[in-house]
N, C-alpha and C positions, 0 to 999 in steps of 0.2 A: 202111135200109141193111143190106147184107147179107153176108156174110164169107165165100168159099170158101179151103178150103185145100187145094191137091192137091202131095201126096207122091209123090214117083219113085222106086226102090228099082231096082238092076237086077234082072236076076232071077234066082231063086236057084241057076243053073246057071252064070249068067255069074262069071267069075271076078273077086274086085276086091282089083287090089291097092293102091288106096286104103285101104281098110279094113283088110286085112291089114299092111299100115304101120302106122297109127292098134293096131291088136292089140298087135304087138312092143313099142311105144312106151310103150305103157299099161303090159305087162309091164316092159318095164327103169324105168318110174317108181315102181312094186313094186304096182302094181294087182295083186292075186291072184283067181283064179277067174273070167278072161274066158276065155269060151268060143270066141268069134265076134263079129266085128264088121264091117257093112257100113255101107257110106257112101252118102248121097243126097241128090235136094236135095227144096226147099220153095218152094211159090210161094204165097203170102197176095193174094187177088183181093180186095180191095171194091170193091162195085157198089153205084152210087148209089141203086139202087130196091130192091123186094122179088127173090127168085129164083122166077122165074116156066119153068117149064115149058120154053119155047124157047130160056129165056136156060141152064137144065141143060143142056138136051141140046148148045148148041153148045159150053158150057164141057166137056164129055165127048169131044167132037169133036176140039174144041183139044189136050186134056189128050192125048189120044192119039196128034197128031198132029205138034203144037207143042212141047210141052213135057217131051214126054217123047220115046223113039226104040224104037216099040213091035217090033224086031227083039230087044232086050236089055233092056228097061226095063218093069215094071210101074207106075203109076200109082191112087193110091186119092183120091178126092178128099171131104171132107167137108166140109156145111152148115151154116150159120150158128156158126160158132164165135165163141162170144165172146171171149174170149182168148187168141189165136193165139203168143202167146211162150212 
């Protein structure tokens, strides 16, 4: 079995004001010294077999296409992660 996990982040021109909430918020809880904070999501794939080659490339395909919304979104996706939480 085999574990992808691809992260979406917009990108870093796009503005978020998700994040920029989540910031102010932090601050009036008395968090000190945030700098920056962006928001994004997380998708955890287990595939039943090993990640074989064709099964990358179309998870890349997806990731690009599906899962993320590559006008504003960057996407990184990484292998076999063992514990994904």
């Amino acid at each position: 079995m085999a574990r992808v996990v691809v992260d979406v982040m917009l990108k870093p021109e796009i503005l978020d004001p998700q994040g920029q909430a989540v910031e102010g918020a932090l601050a009036r809880l008395g968090l000190a010294g945030v700098a920056s904070v962006r928001q994004g999501k997380r998708f955890e794939i287990d595939l039943a077999g090993e990640l074989d080659t064709a099964t990358r490339a179309q998870l890349h395909e997806l990731a690009g296409t599906l899962l993320s919304n590559p006008v504003i979104e960057d996407y990184s996706l990484r292998e076999n992660v063992e514990d994904a939480s």
